[in-house]
C-alpha positions as CSV (number, residue, x, y, z in Angstrom):
1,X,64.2,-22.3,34.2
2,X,65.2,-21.3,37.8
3,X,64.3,-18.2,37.5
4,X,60.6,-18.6,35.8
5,X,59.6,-20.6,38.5
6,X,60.8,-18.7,41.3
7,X,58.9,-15.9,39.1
8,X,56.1,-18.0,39.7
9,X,56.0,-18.6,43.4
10,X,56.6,-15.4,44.0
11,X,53.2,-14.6,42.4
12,X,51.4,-17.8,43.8
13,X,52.8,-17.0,47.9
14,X,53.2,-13.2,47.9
15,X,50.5,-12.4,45.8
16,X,47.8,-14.7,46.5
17,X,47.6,-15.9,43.0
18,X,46.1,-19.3,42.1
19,X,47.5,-20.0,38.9
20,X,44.9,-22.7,38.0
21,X,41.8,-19.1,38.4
22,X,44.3,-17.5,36.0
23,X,45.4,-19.6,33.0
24,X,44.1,-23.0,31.1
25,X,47.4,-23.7,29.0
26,X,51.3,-23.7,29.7
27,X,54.1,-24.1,27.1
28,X,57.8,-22.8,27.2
29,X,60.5,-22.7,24.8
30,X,63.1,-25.5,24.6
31,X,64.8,-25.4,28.2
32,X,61.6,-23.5,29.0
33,X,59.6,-26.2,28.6
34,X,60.7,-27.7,31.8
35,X,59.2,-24.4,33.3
36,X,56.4,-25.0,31.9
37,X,56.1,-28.5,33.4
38,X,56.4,-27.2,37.1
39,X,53.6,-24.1,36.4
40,X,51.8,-27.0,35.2
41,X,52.5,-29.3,38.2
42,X,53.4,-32.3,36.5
43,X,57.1,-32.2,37.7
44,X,58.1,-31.2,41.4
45,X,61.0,-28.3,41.1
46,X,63.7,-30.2,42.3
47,X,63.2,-33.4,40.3
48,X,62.8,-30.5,37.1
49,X,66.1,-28.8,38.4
50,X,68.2,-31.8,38.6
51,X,66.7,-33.3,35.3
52,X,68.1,-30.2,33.8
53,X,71.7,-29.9,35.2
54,X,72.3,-33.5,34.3
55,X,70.7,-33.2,30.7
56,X,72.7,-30.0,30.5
57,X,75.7,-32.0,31.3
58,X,74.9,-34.5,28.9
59,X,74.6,-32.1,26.5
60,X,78.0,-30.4,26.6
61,X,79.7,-34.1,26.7
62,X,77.9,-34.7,23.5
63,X,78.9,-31.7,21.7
64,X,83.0,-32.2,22.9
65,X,82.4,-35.8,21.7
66,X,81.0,-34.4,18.0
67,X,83.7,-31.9,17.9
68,X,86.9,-34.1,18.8
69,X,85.6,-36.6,16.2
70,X,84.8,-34.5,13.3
71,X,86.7,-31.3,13.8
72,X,83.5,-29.4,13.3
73,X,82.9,-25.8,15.7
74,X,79.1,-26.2,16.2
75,X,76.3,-24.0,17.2
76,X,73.2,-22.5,15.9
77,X,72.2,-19.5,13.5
78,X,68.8,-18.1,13.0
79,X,67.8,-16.8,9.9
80,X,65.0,-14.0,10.0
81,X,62.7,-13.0,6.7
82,X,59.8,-11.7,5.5
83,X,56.3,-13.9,6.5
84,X,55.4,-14.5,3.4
85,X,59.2,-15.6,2.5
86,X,59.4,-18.5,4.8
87,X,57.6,-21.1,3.2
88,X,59.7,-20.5,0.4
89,X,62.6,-20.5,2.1
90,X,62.2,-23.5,4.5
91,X,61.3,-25.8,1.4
92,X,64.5,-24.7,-0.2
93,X,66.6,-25.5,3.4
94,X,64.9,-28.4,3.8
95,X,65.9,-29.6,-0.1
96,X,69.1,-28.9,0.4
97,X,69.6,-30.7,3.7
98,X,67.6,-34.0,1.8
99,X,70.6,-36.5,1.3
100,X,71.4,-37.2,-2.6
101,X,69.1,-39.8,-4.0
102,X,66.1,-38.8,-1.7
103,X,63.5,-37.4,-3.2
104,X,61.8,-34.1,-1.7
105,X,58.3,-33.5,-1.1
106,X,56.9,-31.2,-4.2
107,X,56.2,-27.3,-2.8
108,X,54.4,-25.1,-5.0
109,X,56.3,-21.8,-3.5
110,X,59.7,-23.1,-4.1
111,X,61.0,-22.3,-7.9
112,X,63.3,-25.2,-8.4
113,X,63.1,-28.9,-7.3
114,X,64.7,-29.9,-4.3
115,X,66.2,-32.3,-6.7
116,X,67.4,-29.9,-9.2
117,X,69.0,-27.6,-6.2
118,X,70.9,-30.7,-5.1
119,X,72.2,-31.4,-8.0
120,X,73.5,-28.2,-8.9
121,X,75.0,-27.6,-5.6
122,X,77.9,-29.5,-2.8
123,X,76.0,-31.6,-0.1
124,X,75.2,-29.8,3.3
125,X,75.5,-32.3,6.3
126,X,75.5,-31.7,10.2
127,X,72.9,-29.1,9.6
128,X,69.7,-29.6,11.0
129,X,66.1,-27.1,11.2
130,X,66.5,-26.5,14.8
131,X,63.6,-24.1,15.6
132,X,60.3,-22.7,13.8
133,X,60.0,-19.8,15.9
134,X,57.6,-17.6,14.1
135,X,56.6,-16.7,10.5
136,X,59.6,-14.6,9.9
137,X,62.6,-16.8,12.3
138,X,63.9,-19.6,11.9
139,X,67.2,-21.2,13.4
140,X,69.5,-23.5,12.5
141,X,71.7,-26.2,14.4
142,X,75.0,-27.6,14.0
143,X,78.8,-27.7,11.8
144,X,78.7,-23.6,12.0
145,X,80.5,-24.1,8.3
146,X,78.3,-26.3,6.7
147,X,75.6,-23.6,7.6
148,X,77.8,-21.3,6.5
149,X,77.7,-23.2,2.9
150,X,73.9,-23.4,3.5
151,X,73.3,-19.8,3.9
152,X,75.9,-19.2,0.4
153,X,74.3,-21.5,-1.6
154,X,70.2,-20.1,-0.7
155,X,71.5,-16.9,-2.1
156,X,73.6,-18.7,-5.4
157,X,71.2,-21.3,-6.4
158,X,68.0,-20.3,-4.8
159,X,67.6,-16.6,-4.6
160,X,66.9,-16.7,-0.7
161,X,69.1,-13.9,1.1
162,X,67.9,-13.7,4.8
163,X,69.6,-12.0,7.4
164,X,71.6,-14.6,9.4
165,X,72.2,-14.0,13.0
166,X,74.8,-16.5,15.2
167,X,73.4,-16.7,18.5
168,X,75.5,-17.4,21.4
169,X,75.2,-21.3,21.8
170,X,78.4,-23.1,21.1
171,X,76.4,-26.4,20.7
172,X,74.2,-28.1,17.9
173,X,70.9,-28.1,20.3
174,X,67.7,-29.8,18.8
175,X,69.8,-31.7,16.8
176,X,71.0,-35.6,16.3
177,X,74.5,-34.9,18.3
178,X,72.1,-34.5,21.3
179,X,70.8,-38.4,21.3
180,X,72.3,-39.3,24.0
181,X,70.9,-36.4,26.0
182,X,67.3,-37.4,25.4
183,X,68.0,-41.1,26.3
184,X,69.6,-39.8,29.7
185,X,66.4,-37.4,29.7
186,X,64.0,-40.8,29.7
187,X,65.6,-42.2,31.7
188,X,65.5,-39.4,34.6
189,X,62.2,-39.3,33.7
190,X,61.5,-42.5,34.2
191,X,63.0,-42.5,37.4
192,X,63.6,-46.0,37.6
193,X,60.6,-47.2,36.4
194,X,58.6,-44.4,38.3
195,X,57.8,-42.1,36.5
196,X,58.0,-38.9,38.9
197,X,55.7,-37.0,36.7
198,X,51.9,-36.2,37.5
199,X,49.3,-36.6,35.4
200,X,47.1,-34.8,34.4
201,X,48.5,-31.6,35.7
202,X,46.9,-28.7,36.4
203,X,46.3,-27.7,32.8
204,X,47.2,-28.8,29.1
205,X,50.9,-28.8,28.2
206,X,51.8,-27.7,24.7
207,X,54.5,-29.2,23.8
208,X,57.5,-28.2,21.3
209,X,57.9,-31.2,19.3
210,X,53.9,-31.7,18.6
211,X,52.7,-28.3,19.1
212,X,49.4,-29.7,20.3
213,X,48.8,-30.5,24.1
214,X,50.2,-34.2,25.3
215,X,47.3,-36.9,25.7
216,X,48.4,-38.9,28.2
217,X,51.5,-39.1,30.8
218,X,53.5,-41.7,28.0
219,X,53.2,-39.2,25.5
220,X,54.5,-36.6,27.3
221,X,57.4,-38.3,28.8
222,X,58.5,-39.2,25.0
223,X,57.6,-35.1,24.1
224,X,60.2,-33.6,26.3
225,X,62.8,-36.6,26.2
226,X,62.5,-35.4,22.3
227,X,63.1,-32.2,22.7
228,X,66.7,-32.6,23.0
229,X,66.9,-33.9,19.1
230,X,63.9,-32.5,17.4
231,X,62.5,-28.7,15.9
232,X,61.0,-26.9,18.1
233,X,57.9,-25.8,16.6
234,X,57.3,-22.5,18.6
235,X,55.5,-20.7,15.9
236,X,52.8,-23.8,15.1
237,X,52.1,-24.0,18.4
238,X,51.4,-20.5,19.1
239,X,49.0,-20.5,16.2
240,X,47.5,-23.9,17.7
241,X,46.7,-22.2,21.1
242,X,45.0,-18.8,19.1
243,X,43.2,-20.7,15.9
244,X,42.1,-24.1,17.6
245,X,42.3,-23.4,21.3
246,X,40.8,-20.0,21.5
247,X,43.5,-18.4,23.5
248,X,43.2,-14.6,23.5
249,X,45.3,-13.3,26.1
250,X,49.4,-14.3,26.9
251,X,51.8,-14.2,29.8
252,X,55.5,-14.9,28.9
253,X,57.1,-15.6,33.0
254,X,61.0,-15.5,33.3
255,X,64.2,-13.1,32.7
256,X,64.4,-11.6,28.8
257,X,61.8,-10.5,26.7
258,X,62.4,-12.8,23.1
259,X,59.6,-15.4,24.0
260,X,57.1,-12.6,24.8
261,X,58.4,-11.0,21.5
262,X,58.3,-14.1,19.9
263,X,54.6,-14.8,20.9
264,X,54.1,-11.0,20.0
265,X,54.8,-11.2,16.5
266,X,52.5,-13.8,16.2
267,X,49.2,-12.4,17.6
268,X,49.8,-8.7,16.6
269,X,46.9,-6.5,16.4
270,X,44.5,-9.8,17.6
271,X,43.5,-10.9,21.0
272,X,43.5,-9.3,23.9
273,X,47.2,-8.8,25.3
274,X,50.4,-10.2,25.8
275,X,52.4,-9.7,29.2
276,X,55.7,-10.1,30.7
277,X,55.9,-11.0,34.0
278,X,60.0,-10.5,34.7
279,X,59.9,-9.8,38.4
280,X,57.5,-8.3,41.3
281,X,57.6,-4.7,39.8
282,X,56.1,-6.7,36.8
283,X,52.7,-8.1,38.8
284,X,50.8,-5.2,39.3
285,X,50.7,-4.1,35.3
286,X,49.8,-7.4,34.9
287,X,46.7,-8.2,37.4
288,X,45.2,-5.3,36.4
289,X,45.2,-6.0,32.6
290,X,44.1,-9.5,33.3
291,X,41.0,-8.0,35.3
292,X,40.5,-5.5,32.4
293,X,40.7,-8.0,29.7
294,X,39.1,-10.6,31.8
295,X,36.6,-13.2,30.0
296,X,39.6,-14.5,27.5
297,X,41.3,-17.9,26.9
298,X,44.9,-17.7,28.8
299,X,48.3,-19.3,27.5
300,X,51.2,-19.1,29.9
């Protein structure tokens, strides 16, 4: 988050950039969404910085807690198919996470019943759909065995074999273990009663829970405070931003490349272009595609 904003001044001071000539949307993915609140100027730096380290905090007492009472090594997996596999396949995950005796919403790409696949199969618990990050990726969050048992029974009962990957979180993020984390995150947001966020900022935030911009300054306190327990719907709101919005052209801002690729899978082959910005050697490719490919609908 640090780094994507210094990113950004950098641009803004050295550069002469005024973000607000350059770009009409701002989103960032999970902890990047804080970012994305600062580009968009409805949270000073520091108050984003410290809202961070103490959910971060937070967030590691909650998963020790989770651990020491159930035994359970947690952390996430994502699973990556084929585009038109996922449907499929999240309607089978989602069956099997249903607990026994609920019924499951009928899907007309998935070959059994949820009901009939939880039947046949043990129960999966501690597991939760953690991110929707394009057509092909999804991850998952929690007991690291019990998605273990997930991942066995998709291939026995439903004929789903994706490639799993384990990233390297050793915590159940975007799950339930983190409530506590997004009742501390409310109430640092709330800052005592006020609320240290602007509003409006200084252009639409897309947010990862709703992938649709937040309405009003309640909403979006409730948005990111959610973030810390709900699915980050990256995907959705890429496709939000290029089908409803008009966006055309994209700038990922911060170290790595895996949100510009992430955005990148999505829009291949349309629009206009997608950037990095990952330091200053970074600006001058980027201004001058902007100005080439001027007259386009920015997300940043």
């Amino acid at each position: 988050m640090a780094t994507s904003v210094m990113i950004l001044r950098v641009l803004e001071q050295d550069f002469g950039v005024r973000l607000a000539d350059h770009f009409d949307f701002t989103l960032g993915h999970s902890l990047g969404e804080f970012a994305a609140l600062v580009a968009g100027a409805y949270l000073p730096y520091p108050t984003a910085l410290h809202i961070c380290h103490q959910r971060a905090l937070e967030m590691a007492r909650c998963t020790v807690a989770a651990s020491a009472a159930t035994g359970a090594v947690y952390g996430m997996v994502a699973l990556i198919c084929e585009p038109a596999q996922q449907a499929s396949l999240l309607a089978t995950i989602e069956a099997f996470l249903l607990p026994r005796g609920v019924a499951s919403s009928p899907s007309p790409s998935s070959s059994s019943s949820g009901e009939d696949l939880r039947a046949s199969s043990p129960p999966i618990h501690s597991v939760t759909l953690a991110n929707l990050n394009a057509r092909s990726q999804l991850v998952l969050s929690g007991d690291i065995a019990q998605i273990h048992l997930l991942l066995l029974q998709l291939r026995q009962f439903a004929g789903h074999d994706p490639r799993a990957v384990r990233l390297r979180a050793d915590a159940p993020f975007h799950s339930p273990v983190m409530a506590p984390a997004a009742t501390l995150t409310r109430r640092l947001l709330l800052h005592d009663g006020a609320a240290p966020m602007h509003w409006p900022g200084r252009f639409p935030l897309v947010s990862n829970v709703s992938a649709r911009p937040a309405r009003c300054a309640a909403e979006l306190l409730d948005l990111v405070a959610g973030g810390c327990v709900h699915t980050v719907r990256w995907g959705e709101s890429i496709g939000w931003l290029e089908g409803e919005a008009g966006v055309r052209r994209w700038v990922g801002v911060g170290p790595g490349v895996v949100g510009r690729n992430l955005v990148g899978k999505e829009v291949r082959g349309r629009g206009r272009g997608v950037w990095g910005l990952s330091g200053p050697g970074d600006v001058e490719g980027l201004l001058r595609g902007l100005e080439e490919t001027a007259g386009g609908v920015e997300g940043g």
